[in-house]
C-alpha positions in Angstrom: 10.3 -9.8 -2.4 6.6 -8.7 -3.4 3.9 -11.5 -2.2 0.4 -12.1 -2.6 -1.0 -14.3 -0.1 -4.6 -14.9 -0.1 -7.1 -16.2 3.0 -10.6 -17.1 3.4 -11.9 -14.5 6.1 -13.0 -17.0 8.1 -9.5 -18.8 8.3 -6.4 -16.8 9.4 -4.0 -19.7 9.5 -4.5 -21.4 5.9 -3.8 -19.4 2.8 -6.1 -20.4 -0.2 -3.3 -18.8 -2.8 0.2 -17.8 -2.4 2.7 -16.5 -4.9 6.0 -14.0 -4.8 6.0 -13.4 -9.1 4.8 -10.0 -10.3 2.3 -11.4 -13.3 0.5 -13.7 -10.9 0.2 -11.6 -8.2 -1.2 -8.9 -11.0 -3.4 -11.4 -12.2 -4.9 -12.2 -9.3 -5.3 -8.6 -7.7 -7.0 -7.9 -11.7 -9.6 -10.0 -11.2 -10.8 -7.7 -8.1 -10.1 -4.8 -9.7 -6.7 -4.1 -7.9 -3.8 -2.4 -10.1 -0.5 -4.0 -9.1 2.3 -3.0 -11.3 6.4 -3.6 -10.5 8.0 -0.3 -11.7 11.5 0.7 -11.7 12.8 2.4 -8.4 16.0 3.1 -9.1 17.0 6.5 -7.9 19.6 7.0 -4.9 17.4 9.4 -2.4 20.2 8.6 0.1 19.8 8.0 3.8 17.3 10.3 4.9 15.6 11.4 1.8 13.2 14.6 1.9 9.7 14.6 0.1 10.7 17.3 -2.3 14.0 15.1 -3.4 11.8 11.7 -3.9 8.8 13.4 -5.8 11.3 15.3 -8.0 13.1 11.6 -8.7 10.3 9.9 -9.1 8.5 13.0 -10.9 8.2 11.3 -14.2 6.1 8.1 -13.0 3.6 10.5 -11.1 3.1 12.8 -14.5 2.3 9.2 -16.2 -0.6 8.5 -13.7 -1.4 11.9 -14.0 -1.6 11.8 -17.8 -3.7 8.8 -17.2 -5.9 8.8 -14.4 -6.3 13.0 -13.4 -5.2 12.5 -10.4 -4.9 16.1 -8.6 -2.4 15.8 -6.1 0.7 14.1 -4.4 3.1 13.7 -1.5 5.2 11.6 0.0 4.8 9.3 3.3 8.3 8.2 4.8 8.8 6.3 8.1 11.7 5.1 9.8 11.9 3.0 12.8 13.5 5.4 15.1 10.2 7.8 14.1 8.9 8.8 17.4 4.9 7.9 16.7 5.4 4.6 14.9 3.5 2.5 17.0 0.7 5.4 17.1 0.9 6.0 13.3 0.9 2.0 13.0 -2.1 1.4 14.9 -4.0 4.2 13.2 -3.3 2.4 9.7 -4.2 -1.3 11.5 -7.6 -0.3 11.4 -9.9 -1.3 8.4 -11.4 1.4 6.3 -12.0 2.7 3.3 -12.0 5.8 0.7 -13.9 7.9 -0.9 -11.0 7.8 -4.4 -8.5 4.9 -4.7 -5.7 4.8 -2.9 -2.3 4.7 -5.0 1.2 4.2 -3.6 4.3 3.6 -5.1 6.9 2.0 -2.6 10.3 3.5 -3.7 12.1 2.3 -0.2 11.2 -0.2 1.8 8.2 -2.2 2.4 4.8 -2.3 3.3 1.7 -4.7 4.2 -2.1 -4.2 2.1 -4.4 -6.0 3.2 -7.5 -5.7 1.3 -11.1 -7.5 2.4 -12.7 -8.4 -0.7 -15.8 -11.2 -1.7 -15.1 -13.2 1.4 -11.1 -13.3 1.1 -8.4 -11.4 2.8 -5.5 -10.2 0.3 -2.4 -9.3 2.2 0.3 -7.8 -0.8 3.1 -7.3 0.5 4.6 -4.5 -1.2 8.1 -3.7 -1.2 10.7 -1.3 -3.6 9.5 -0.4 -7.2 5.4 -1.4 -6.6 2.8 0.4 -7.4 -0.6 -1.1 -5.7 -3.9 1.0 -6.7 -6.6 0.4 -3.9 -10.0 0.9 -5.6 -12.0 3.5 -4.0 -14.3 1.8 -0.9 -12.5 -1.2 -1.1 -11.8 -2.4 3.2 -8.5 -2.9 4.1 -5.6 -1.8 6.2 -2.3 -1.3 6.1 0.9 -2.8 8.0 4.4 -1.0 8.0 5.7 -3.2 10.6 6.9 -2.5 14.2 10.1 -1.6 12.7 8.9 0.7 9.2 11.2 1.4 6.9 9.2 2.9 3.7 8.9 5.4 1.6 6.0 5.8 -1.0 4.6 8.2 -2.8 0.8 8.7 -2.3 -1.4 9.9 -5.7 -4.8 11.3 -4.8 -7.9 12.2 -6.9 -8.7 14.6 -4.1 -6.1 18.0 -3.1 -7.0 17.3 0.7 -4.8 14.0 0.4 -5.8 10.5 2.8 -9.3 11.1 4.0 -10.3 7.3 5.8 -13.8 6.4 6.6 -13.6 3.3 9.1 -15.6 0.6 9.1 -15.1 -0.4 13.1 -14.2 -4.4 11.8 -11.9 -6.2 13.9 -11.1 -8.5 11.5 -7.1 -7.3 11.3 -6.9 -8.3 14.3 -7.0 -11.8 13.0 -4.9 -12.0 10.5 -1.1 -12.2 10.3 1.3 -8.9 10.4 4.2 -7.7 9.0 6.6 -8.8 10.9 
């Protein structure tokens, strides 16, 4: 189930906020500029499903951010727990940074951990099947798929080269809880 749990930065072990329903957790993220939406993900892409089968599902919802937004470019990120790089790929995406355009993912498998540092406060949105999170562009955070991933999302860009990160060398996710 989705999640928005919120902690001082300062305080790793006592969450200021904490809710698992979709208006409040929209709500909240609105107030810092944060797009969380619960869409419908409810295509069978099978066991193993390939990028070109999931964007050509999911193919309406991108033209609609498209229509919207101008994004200029997609693809699809997909990890399983058997992947060979996980805990590499993991630890790359541990790391707080930001980007130069928002960063937009819609979860249609699985689950995944934002974490996003904002006015003092630590976000952690745990997204799972059917969100759609929009991470303003130079907004800090990382990003936690677990030592056991299990995701797919698709990734909406404003830029063709796709996920360019700039990081900021902060150590503060390694203070806060992981997915688990």
């Amino acid at each position: 189930m989705s999640a928005l749990t919120i902690y001082a930065s300062h305080n790793a072990t006592t969450p200021e906020w904490h809710s698992t329903e979709g208006q409040a957790i929209a709500g909240q993220l609105a107030q810092q500029g944060v797009r969380f939406e619960r869409w419908r993900a409810d295509r069978d892409l099978g066991d193993a499903p390939t990028p070109e089968s999931t964007l050509a599902a999911y193919q309406h919802a991108i033209d609609r951010l498209v229509d919207e937004k101008g994004y200029q470019s997609w693809d699809v990120i997909s990890m399983r727990a058997d992947h060979p790089q996980k805990a590499e790929m993991r630890e790359k995406f541990l790391q707080e940074h930001t980007h130069g355009e928002d960063e937009v993912r819609f979860f249609v498998e699985g689950r995944g951990l934002f974490c996003l540092h904002l006015d003092q406060r630590i976000y952690q949105v745990l997204c799972e099947k059917g969100d759609l999170i929009s991470v303003p562009a130079g907004t800090p955070h990382w990003f936690d798929m677990g030592p056991e991933p299990n995701f797919t999302a698709i990734r909406i860009f404003d830029n063709p080269e796709g996920w360019i990160a700039k990081f900021t060398g902060n150590d503060i996710a390694d203070r806060f809880p992981r997915l688990g």
